[in-house]
C-alpha positions in Angstrom: 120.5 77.6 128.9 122.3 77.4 132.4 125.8 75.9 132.0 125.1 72.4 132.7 122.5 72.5 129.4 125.1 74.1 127.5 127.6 71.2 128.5 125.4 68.8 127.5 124.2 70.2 124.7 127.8 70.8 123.4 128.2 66.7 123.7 124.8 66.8 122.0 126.9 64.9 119.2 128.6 62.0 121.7 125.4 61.6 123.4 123.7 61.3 120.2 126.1 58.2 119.0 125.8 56.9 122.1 121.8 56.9 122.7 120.1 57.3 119.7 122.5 54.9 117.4 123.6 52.2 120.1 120.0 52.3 121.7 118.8 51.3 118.3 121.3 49.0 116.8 121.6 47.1 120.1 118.0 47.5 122.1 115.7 47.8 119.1 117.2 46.9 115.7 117.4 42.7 116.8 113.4 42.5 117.3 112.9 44.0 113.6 112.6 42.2 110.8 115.7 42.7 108.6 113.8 42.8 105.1 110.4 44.2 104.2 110.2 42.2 100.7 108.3 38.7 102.3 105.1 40.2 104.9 105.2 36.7 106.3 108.3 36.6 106.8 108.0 39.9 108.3 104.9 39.0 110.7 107.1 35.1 111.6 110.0 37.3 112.9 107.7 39.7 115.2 106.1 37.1 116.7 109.3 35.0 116.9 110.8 38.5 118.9 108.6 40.6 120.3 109.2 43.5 122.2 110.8 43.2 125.6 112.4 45.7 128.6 115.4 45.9 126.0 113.4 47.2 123.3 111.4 49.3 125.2 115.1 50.9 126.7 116.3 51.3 123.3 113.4 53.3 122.3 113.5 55.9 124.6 117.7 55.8 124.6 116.7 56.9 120.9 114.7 59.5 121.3 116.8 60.8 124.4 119.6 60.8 121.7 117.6 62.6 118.7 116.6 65.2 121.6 120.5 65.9 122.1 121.0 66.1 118.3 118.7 69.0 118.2 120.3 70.7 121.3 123.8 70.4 119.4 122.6 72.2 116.5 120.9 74.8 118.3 124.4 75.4 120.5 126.5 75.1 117.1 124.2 77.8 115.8 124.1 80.1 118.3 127.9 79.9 117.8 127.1 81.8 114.5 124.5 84.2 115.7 127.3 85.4 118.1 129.3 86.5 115.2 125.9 87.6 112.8 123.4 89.1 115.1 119.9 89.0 113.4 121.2 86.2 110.6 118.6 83.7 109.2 120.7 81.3 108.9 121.1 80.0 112.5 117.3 79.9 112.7 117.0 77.9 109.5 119.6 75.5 111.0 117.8 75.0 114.2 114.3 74.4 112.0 116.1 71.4 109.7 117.2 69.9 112.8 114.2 70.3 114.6 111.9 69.2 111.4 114.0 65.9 111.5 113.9 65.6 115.1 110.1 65.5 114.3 109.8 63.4 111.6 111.5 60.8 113.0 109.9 60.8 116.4 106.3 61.1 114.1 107.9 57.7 112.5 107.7 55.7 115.8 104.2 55.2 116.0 103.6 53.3 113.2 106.3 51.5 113.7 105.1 51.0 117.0 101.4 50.1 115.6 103.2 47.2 113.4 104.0 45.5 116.7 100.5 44.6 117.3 100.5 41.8 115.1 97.5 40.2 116.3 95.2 43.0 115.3 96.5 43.8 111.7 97.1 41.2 108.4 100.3 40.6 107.4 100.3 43.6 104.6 99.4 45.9 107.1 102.1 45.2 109.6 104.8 45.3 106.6 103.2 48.7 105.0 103.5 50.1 108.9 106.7 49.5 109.0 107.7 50.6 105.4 106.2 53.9 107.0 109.1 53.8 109.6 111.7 53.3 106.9 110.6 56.0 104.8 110.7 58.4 107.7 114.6 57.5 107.9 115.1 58.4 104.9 113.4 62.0 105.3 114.8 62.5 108.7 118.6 61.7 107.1 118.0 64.5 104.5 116.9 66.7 106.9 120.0 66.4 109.0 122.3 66.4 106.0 120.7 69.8 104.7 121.5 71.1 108.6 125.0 70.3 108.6 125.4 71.6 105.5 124.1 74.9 106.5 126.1 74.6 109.4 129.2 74.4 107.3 128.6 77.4 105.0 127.4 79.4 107.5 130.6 79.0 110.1 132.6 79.2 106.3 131.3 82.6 105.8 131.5 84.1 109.1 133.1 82.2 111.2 132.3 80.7 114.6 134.0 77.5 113.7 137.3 77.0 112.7 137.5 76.8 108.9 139.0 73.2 109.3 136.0 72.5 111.0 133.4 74.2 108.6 135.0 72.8 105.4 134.3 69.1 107.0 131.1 70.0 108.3 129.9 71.1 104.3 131.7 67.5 103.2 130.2 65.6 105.6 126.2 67.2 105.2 127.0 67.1 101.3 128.2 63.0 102.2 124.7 62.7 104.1 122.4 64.2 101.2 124.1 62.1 98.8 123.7 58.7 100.4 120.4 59.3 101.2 119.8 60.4 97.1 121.6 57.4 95.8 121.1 54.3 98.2 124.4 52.6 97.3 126.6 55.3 98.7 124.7 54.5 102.0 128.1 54.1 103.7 128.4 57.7 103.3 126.0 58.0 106.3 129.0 57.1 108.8 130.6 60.1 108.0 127.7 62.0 110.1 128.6 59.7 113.2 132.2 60.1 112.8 131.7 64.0 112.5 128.9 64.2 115.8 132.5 63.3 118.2 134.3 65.7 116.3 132.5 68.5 116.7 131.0 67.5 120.3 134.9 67.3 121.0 136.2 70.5 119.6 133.1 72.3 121.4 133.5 70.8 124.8 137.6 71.5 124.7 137.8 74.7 122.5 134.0 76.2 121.9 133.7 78.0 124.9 137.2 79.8 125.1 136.7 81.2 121.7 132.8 81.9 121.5 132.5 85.7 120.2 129.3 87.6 122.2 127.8 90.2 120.0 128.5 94.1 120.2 125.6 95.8 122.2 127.3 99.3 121.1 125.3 101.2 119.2 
């Protein structure tokens, strides 16, 4: 990475609140249908808000911002390859955050299809979009089992400070539980208060104590 891409990956988790959550809850969220339980109801709120320049913006704000997410965990790893050359760890990591990054971006095209409510009944549309939800759900789990990775990993070898870590295992253990037991959903802000936190402490502190590893033999 030159050191542009590593600035921007270390405010991988700011960018990330800022696209992917704001581009959704602002640009997209207002032209989906709130429940899934009535497909009329579903199909009467598409066609009373149908996609605009707004939703359109949000979408790729979105994915813009899961991109970043997956840059921040591959910089936050790399922090602990530094420390443990030839480690799995990092690279399993980087493969949960990149498996959500996937899943999620995989989700938009059905979500995407539901849009087209002229060419599909009204159980089709709703069963598209339940598609979309699902996904969410996958992708959360995904990023929960990442950060908690993350945490153990910097908790066993460093390359965070142990402050740091110990949140970062609370907060992925926060994220796997709300997404296990849908009434601790609030639990899921913890991962968008941690993304600042962690941006922060990288962008003021990451680079100055960032350990290369020993090429001695």
């Amino acid at each position: 990475m030159t050191r542009f891409l590593d600035r921007v990956a270390d405010a991988g988790g700011i960018l990330h609140v800022l696209l992917a959550f704001g581009g959704f809850a602002v640009l997209v969220a207002p032209h989906l249908p709130p429940s899934l339980e009535a497909a009329d109801v579903v199909v009467a709120h598409l066609r009373a808000h149908p996609p605009a320049t707004g939703f359109w913006a949000g979408m790729w704000l979105e994915g813009a911002g899961l991109a970043v997410l997956v840059l921040l965990a591959t910089r936050a790893a790399a922090r602990l390859r530094s420390v443990q050359p030839d480690w799995w760890l990092p690279s399993a990591v980087v493969g949960m955050a990149v498996a959500a990054f996937a899943v999620k971006v995989a989700s938009f095209a059905p979500g995407l299809a539901a849009l087209e409510i002229d060419r599909f009944d009204a159980g089709t549309v709703t069963a598209l979009l339940s598609v979309n939800d699902a996904a969410v759900g996958v992708a959360r789990a995904l990023d929960g089992a990442f950060v908690v990775l993350l945490g153990l990993g910097a908790l066993a070898v460093g390359g965070l400070p142990r402050w740091l870590a110990a949140a970062t295992v609370a907060v992925g253990v926060a994220v796997l539980a709300a997404t296990a037991v849908p009434s601790l959903g609030l639990l899921d802000l913890l991962f968008y208060l941690w993304l600042p936190v962690l941006s922060g402490w990288l962008l003021l502190r990451g680079s100055r104590t960032v350990r290369e590893p020993s090429t001695a033999g």
